[in-house]
BAZA-114314 format. One record per atom (N, C-alpha, C, O, CB): atom name; x, y, z. Coordinates in steps of 0.05 Angstrom, whole numbers, plus 5000, padded with zeros to 4 digits. Glycine has a CB too. Layout:
<rec CA; <X; Y; Z>>
...
//
This chain:
<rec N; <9727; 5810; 2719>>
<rec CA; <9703; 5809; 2702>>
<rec C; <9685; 5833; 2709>>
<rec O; <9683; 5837; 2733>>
<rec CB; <9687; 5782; 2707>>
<rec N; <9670; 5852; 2691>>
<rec CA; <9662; 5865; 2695>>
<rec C; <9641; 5869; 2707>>
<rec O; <9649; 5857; 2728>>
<rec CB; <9664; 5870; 2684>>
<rec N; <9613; 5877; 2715>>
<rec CA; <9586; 5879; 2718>>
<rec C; <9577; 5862; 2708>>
<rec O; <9571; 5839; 2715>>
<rec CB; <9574; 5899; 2711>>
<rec N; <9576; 5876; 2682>>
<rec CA; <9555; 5874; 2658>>
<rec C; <9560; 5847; 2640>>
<rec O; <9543; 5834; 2627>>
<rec CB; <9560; 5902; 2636>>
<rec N; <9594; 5839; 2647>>
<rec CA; <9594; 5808; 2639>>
<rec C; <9584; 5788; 2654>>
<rec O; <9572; 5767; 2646>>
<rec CB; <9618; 5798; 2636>>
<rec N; <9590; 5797; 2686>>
<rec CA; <9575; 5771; 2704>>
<rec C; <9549; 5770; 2694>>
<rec O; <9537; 5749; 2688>>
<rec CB; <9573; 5774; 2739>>
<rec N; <9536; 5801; 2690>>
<rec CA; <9504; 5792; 2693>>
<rec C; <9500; 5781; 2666>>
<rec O; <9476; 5774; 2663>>
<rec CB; <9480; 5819; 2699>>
<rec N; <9512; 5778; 2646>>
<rec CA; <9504; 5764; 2620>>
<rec C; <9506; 5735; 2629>>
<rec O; <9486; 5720; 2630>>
<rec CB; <9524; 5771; 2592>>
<rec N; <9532; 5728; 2635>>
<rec CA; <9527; 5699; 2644>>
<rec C; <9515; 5691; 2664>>
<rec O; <9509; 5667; 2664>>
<rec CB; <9546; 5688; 2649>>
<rec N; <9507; 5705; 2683>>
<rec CA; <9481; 5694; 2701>>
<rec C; <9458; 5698; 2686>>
<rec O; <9438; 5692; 2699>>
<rec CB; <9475; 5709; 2729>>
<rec N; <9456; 5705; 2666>>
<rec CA; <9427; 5705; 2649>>
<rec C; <9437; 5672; 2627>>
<rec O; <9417; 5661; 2618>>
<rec CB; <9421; 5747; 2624>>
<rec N; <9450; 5665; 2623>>
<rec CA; <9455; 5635; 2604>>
<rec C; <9454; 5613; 2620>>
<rec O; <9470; 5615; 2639>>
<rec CB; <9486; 5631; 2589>>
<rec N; <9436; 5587; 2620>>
<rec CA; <9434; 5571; 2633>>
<rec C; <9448; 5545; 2611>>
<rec O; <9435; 5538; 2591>>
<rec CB; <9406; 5572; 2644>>
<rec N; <9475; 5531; 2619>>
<rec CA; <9483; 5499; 2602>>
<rec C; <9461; 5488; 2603>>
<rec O; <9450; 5475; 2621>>
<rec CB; <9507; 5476; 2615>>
<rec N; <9454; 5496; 2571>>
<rec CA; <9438; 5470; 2566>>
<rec C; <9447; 5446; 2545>>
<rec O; <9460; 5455; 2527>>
<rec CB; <9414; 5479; 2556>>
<rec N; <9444; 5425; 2544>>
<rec CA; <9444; 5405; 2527>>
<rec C; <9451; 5412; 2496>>
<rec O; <9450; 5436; 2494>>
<rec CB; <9418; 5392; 2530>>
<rec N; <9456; 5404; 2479>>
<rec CA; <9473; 5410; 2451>>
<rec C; <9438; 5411; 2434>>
<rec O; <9431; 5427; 2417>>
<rec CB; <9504; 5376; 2437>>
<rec N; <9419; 5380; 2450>>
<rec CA; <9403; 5374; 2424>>
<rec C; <9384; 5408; 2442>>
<rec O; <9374; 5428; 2430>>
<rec CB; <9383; 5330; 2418>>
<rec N; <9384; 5405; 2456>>
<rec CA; <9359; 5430; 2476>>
<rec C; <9366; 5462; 2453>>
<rec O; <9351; 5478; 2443>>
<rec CB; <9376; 5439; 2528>>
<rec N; <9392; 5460; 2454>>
<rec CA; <9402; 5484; 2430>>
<rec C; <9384; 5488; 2412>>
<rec O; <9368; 5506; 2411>>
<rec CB; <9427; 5477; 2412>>
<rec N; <9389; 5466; 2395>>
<rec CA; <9370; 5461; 2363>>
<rec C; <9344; 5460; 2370>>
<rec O; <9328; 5466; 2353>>
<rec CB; <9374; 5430; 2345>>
<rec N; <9337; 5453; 2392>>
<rec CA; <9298; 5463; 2388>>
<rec C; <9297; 5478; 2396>>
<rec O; <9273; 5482; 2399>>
<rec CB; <9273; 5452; 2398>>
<rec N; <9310; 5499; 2406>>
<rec CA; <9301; 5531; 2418>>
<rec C; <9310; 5542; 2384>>
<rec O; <9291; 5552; 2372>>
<rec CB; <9327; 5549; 2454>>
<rec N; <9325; 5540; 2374>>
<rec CA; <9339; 5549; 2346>>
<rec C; <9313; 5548; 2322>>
<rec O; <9304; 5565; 2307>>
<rec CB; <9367; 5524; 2337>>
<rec N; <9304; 5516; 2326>>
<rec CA; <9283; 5520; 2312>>
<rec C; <9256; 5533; 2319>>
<rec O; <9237; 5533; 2304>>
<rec CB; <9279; 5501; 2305>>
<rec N; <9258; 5542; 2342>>
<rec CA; <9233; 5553; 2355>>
<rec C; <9226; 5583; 2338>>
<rec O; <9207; 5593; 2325>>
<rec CB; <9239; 5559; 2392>>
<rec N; <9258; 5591; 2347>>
<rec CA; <9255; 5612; 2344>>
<rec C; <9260; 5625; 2317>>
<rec O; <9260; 5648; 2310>>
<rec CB; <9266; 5621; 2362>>
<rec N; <9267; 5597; 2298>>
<rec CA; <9263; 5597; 2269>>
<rec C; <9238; 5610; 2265>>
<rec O; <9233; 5633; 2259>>
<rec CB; <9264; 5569; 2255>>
<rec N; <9220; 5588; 2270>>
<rec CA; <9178; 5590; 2266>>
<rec C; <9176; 5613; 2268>>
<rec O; <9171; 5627; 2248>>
<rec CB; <9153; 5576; 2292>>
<rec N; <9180; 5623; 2294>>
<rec CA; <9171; 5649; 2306>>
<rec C; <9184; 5669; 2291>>
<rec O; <9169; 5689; 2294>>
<rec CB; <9177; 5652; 2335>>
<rec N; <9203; 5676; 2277>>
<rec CA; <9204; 5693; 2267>>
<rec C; <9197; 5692; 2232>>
<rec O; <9191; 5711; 2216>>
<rec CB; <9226; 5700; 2277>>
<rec N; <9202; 5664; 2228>>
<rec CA; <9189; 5662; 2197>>
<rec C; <9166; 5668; 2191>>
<rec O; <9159; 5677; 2169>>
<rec CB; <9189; 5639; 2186>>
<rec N; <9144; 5663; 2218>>
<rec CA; <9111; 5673; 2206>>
<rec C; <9110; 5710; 2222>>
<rec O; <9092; 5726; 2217>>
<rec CB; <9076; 5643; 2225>>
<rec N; <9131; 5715; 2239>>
<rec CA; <9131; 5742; 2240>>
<rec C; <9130; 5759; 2209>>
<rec O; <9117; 5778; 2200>>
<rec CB; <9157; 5748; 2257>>
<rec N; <9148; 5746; 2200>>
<rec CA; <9166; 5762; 2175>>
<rec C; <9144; 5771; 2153>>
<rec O; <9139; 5792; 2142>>
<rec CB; <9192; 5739; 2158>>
<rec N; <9132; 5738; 2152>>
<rec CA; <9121; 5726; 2123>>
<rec C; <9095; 5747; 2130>>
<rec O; <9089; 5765; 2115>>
<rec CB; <9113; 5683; 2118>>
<rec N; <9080; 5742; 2156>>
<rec CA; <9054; 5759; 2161>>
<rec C; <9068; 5783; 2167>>
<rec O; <9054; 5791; 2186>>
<rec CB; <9032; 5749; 2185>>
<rec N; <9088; 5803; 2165>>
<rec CA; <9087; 5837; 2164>>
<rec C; <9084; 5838; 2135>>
<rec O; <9066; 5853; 2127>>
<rec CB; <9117; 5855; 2175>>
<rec N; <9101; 5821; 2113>>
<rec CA; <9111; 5824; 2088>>
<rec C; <9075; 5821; 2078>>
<rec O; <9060; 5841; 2077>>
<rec CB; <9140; 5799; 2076>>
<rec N; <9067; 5800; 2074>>
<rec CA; <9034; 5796; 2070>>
<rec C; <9027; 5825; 2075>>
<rec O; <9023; 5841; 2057>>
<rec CB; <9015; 5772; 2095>>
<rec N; <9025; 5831; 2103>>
<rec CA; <9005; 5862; 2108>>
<rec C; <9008; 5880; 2094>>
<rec O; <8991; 5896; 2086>>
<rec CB; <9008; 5877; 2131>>
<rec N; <9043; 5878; 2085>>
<rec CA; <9057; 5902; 2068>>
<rec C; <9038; 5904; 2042>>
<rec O; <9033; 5925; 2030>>
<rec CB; <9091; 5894; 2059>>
<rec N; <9027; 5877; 2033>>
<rec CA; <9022; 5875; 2000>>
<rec C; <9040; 5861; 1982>>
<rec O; <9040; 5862; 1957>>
<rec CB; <9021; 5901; 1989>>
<rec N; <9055; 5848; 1998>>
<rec CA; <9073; 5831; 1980>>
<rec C; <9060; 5809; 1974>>
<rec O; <9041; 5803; 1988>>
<rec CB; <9100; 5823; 1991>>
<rec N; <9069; 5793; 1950>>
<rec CA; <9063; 5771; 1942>>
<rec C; <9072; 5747; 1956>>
<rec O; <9091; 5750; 1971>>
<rec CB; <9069; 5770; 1920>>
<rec N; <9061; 5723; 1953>>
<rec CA; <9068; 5705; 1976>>
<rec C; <9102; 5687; 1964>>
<rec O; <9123; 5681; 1976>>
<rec CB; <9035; 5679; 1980>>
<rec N; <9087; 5683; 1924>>
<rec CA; <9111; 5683; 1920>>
<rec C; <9144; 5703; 1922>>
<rec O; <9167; 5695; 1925>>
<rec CB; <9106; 5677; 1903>>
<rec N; <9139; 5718; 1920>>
<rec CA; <9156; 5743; 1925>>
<rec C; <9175; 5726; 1955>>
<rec O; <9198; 5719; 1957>>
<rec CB; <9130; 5778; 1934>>
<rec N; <9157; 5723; 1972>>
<rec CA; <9161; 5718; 1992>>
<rec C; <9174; 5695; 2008>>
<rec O; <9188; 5692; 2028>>
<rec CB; <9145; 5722; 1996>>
<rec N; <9158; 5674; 1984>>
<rec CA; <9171; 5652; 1989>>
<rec C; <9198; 5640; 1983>>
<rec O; <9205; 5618; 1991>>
<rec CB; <9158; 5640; 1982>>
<rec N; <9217; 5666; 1962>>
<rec CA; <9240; 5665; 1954>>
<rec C; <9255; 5677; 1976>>
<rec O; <9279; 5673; 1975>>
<rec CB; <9244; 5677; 1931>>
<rec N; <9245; 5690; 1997>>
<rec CA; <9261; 5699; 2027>>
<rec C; <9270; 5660; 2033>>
<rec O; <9294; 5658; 2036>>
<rec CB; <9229; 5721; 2062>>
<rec N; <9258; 5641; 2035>>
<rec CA; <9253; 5623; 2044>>
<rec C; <9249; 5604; 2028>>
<rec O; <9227; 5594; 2026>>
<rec CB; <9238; 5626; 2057>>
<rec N; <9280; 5591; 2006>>
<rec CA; <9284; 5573; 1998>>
<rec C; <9272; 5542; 2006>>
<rec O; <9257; 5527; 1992>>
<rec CB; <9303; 5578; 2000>>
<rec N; <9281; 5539; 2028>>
<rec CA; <9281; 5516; 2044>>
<rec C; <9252; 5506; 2060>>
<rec O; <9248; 5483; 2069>>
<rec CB; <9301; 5522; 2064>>
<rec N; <9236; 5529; 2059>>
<rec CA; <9210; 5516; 2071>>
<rec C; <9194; 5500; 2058>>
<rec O; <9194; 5502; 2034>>
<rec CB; <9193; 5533; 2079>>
<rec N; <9178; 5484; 2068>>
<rec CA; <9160; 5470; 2052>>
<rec C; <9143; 5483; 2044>>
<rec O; <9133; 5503; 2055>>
<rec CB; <9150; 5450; 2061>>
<rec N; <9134; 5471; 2020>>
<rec CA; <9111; 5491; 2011>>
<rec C; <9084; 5484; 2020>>
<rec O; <9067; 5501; 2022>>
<rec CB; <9109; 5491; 1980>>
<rec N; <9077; 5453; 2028>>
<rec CA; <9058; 5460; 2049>>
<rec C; <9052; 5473; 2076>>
<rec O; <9030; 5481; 2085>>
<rec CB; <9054; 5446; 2052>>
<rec N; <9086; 5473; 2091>>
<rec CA; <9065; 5494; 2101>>
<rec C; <9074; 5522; 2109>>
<rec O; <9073; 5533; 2131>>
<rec CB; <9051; 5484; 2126>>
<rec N; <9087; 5534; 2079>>
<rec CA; <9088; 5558; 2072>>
<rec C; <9063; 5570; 2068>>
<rec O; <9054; 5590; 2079>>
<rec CB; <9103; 5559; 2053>>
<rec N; <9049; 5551; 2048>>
<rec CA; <9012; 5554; 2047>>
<rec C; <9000; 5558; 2078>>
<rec O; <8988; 5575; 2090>>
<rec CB; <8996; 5520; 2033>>
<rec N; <9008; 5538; 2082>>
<rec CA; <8994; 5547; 2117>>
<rec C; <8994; 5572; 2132>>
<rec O; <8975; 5584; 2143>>
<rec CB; <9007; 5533; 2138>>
<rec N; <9027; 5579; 2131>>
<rec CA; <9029; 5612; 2131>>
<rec C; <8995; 5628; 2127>>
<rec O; <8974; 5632; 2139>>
<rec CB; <9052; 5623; 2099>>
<rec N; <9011; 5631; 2097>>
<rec CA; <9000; 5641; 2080>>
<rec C; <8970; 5643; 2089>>
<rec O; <8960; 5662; 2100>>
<rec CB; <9006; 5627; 2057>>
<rec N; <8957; 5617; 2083>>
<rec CA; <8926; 5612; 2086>>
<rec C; <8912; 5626; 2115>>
<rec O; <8892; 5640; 2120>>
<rec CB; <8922; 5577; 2088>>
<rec N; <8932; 5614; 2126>>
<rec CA; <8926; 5631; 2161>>
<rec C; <8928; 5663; 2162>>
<rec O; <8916; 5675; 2180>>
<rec CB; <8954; 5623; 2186>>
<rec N; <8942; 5674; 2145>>
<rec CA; <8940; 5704; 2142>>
<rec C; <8923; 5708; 2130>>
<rec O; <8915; 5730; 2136>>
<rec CB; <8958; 5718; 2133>>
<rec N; <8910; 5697; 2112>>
<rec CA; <8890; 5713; 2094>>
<rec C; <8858; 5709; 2112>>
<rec O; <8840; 5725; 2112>>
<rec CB; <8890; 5698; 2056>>
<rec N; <8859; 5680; 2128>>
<rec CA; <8841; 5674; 2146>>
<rec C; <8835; 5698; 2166>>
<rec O; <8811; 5705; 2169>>
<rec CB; <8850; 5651; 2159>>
<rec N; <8859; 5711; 2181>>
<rec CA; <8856; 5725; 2202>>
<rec C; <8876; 5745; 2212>>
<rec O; <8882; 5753; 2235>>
<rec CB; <8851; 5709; 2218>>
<rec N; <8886; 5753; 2181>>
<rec CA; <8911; 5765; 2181>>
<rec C; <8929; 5770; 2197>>
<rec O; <8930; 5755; 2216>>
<rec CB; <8910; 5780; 2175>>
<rec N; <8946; 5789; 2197>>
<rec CA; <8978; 5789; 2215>>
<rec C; <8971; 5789; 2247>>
<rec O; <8960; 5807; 2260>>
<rec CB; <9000; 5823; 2208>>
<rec N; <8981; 5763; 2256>>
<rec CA; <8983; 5768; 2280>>
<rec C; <9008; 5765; 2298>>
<rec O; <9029; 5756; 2289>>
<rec CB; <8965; 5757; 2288>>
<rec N; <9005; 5772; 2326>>
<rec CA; <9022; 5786; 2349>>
<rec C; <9036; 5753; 2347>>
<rec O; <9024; 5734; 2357>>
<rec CB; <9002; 5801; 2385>>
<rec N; <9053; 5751; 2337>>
<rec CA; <9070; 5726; 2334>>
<rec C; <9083; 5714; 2369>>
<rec O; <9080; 5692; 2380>>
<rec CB; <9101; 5738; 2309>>
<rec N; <9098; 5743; 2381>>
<rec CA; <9108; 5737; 2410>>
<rec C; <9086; 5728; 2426>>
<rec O; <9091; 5710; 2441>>
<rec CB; <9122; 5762; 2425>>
<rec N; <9055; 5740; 2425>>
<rec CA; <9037; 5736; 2444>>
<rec C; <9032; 5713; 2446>>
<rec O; <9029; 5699; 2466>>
<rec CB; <9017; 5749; 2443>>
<rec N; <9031; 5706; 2416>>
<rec CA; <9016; 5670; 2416>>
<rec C; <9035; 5653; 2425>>
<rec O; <9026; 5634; 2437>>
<rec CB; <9005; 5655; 2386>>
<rec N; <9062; 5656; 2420>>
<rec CA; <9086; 5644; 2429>>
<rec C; <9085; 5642; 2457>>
<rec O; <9092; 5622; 2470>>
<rec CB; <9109; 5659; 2422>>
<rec N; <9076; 5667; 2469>>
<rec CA; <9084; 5670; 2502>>
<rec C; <9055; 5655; 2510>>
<rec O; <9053; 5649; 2534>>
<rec CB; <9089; 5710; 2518>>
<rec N; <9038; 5649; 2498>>
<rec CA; <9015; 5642; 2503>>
<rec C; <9019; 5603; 2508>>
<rec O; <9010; 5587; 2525>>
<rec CB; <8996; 5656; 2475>>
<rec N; <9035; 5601; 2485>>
<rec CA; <9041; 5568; 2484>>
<rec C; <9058; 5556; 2505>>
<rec O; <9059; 5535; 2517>>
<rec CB; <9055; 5560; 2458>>
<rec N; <9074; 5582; 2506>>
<rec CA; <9094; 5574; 2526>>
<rec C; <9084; 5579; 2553>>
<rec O; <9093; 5560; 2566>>
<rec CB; <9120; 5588; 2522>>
<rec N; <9070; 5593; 2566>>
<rec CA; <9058; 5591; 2590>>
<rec C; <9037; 5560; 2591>>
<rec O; <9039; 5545; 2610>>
<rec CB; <9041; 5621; 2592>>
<rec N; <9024; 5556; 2575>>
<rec CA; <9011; 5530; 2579>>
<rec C; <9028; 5517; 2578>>
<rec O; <9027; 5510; 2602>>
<rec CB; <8992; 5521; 2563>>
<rec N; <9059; 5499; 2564>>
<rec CA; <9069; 5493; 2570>>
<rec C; <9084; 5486; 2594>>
<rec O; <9093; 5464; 2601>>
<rec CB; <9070; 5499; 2561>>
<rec N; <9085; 5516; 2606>>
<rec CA; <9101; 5512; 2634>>
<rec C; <9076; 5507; 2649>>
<rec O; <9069; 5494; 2629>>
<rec CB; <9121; 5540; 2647>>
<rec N; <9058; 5505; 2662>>
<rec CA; <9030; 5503; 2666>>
<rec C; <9030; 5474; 2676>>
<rec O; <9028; 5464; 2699>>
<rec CB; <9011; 5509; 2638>>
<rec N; <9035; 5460; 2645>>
<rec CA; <9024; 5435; 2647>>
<rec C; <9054; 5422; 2656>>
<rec O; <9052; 5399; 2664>>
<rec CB; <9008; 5423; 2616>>
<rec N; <9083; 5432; 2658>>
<rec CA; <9106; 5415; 2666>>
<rec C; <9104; 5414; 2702>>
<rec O; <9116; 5398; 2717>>
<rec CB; <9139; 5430; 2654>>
<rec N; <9086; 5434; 2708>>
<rec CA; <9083; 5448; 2736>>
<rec C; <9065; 5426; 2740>>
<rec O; <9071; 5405; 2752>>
<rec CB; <9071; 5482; 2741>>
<rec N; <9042; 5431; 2728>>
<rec CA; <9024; 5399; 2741>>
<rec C; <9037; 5374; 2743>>
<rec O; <9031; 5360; 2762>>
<rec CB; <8999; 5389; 2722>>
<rec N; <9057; 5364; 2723>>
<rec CA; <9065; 5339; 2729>>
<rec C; <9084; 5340; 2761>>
<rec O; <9088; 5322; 2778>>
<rec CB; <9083; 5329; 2701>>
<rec N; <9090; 5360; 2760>>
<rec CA; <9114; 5366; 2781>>
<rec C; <9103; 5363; 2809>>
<rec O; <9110; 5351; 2829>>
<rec CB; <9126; 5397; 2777>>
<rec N; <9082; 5381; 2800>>
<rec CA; <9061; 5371; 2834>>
<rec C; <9051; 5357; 2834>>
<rec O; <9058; 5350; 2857>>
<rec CB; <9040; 5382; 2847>>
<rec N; <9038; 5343; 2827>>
<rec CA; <9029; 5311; 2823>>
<rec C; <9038; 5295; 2836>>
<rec O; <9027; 5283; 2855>>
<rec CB; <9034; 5299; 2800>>
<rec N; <9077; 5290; 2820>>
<rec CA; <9098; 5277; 2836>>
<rec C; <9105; 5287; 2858>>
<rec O; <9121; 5271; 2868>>
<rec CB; <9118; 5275; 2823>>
<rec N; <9103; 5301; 2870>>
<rec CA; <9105; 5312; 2896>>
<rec C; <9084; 5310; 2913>>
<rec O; <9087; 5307; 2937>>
<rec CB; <9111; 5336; 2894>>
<rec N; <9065; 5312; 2904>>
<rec CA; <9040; 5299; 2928>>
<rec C; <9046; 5279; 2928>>
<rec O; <9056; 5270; 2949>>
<rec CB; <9009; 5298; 2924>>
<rec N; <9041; 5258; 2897>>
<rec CA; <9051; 5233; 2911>>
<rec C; <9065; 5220; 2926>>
<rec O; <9058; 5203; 2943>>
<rec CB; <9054; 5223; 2904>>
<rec N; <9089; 5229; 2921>>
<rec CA; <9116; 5224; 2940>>
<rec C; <9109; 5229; 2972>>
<rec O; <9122; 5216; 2989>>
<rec CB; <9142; 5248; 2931>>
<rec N; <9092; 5244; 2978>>
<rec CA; <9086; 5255; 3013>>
<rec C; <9108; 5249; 3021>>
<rec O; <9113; 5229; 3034>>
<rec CB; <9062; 5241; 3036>>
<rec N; <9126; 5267; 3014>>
<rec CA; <9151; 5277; 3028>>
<rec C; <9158; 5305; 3025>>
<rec O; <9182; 5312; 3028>>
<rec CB; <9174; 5262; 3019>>
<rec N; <9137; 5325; 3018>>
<rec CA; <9137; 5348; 3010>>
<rec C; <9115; 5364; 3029>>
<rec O; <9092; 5354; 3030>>
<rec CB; <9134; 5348; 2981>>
<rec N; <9122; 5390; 3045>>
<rec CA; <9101; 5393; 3050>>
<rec C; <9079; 5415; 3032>>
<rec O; <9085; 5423; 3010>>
<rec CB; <9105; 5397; 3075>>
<rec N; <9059; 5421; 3043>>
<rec CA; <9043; 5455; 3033>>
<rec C; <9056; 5470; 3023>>
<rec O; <9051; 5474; 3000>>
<rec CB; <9034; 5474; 3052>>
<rec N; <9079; 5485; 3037>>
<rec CA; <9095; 5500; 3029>>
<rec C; <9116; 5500; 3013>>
<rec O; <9129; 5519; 3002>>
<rec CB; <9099; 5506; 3042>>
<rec N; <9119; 5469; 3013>>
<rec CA; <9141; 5469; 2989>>
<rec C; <9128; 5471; 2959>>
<rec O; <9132; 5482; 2938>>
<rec CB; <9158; 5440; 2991>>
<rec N; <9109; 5451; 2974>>
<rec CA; <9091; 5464; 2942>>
<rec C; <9083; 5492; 2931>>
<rec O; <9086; 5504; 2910>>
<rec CB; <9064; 5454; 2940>>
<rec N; <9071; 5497; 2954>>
<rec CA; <9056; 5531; 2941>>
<rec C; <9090; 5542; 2927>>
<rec O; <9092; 5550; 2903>>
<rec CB; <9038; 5564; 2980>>
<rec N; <9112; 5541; 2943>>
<rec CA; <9128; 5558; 2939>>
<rec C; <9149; 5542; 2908>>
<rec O; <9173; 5548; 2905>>
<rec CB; <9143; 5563; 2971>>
<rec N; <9136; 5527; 2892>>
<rec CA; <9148; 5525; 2873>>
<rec C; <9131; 5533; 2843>>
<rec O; <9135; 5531; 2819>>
<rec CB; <9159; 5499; 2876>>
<rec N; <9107; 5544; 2861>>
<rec CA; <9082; 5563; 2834>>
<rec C; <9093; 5585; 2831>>
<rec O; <9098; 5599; 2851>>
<rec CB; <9046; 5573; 2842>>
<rec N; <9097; 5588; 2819>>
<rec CA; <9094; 5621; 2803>>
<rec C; <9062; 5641; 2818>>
<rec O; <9039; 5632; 2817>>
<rec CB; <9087; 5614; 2758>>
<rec N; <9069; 5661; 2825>>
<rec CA; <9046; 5680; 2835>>
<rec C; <9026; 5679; 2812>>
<rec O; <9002; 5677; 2817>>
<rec CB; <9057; 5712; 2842>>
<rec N; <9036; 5682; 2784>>
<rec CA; <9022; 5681; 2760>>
<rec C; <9003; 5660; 2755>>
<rec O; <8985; 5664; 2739>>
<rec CB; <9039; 5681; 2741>>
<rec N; <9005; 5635; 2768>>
<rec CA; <8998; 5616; 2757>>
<rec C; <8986; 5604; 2784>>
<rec O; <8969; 5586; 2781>>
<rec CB; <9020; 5601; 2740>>
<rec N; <8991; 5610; 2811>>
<rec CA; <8975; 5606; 2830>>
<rec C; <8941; 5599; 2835>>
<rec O; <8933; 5581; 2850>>
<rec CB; <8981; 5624; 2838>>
<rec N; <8923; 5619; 2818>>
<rec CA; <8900; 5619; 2813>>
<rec C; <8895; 5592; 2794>>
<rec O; <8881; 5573; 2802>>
<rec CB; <8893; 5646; 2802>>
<rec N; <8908; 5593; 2767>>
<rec CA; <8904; 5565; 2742>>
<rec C; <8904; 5539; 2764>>
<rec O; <8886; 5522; 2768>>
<rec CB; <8938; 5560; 2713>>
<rec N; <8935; 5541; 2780>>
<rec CA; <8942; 5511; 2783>>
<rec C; <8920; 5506; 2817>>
<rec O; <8914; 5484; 2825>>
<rec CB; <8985; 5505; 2786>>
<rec N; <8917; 5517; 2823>>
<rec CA; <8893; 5508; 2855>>
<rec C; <8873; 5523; 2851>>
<rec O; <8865; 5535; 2872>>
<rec CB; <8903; 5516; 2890>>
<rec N; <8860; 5528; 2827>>
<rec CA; <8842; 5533; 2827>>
<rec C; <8823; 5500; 2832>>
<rec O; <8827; 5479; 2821>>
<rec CB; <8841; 5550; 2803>>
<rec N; <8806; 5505; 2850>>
<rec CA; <8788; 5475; 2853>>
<rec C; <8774; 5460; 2818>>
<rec O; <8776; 5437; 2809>>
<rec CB; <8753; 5486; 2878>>
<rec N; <8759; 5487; 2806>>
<rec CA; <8741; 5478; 2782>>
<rec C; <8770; 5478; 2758>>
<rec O; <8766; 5474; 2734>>
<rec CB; <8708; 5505; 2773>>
<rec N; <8793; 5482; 2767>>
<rec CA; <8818; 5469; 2747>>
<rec C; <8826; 5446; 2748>>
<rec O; <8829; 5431; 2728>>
<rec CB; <8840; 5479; 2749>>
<rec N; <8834; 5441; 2778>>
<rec CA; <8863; 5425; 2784>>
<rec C; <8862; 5422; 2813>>
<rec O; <8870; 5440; 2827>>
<rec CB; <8893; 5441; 2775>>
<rec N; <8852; 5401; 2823>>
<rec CA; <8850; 5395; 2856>>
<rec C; <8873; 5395; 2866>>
<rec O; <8892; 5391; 2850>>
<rec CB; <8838; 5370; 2867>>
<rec N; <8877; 5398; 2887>>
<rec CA; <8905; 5395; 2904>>
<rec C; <8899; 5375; 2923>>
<rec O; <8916; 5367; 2939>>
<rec CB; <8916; 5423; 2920>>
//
């Protein structure tokens, strides 16, 4: 096996069949209001647009839509990476939680399952007591 194949498969983690389909549709969203808000900026029409996209509902194709004209095209990955850090955030709080409770963990096991990034959010005192 080469390099460059091990390191692809050390980058794929088995996940679950249904875990598939919601990353699939994640990354449906995320690129459908990428698309729909460049095409909008372009000057396209919404219907124009909405023929890229048979299958969506039209409520909330409108939503799209409405949300671009509200505050036009935005950084689609940022807000994504934005949801998804609160996300992991809040799976981290349950995690320590259960681990204090348990007192079978010590200080260090905890500090050492934060992220450096997220160190400050999760022990911050006026956040999240420890």
């Amino acid at each position: 096996m080469e390099a460059s194949e091990r390191k692809l498969l050390q980058n794929k983690i088995p996940l679950p069949e249904h875990l598939h389909w919601k990353l699939a549709t994640i990354v449906e969203v995320q690129e459908s209001w990428r698309v729909i808000h460049n095409l909008l900026s372009r000057g396209h029409q919404p219907e124009t647009i909405k023929a890229l996209y048979p299958t969506i509902d039209d409520d909330y194709f409108k939503l799209i839509t409405d949300y671009f004209k509200q505050y036009g095209a935005i950084d689609v990955e940022t807000v994504f990476n934005s949801i998804l850090t609160d996300y992991r955030k809040n799976e981290l709080r349950i995690i320590l939680e259960r681990m204090i409770s348990i007192n079978d963990f010590t200080f260090e096991d905890i500090n050492s399952i934060i992220p450096d990034k997220f160190q400050k959010d999760l022990l911050s005192p006026d956040k999240w007591l420890l």
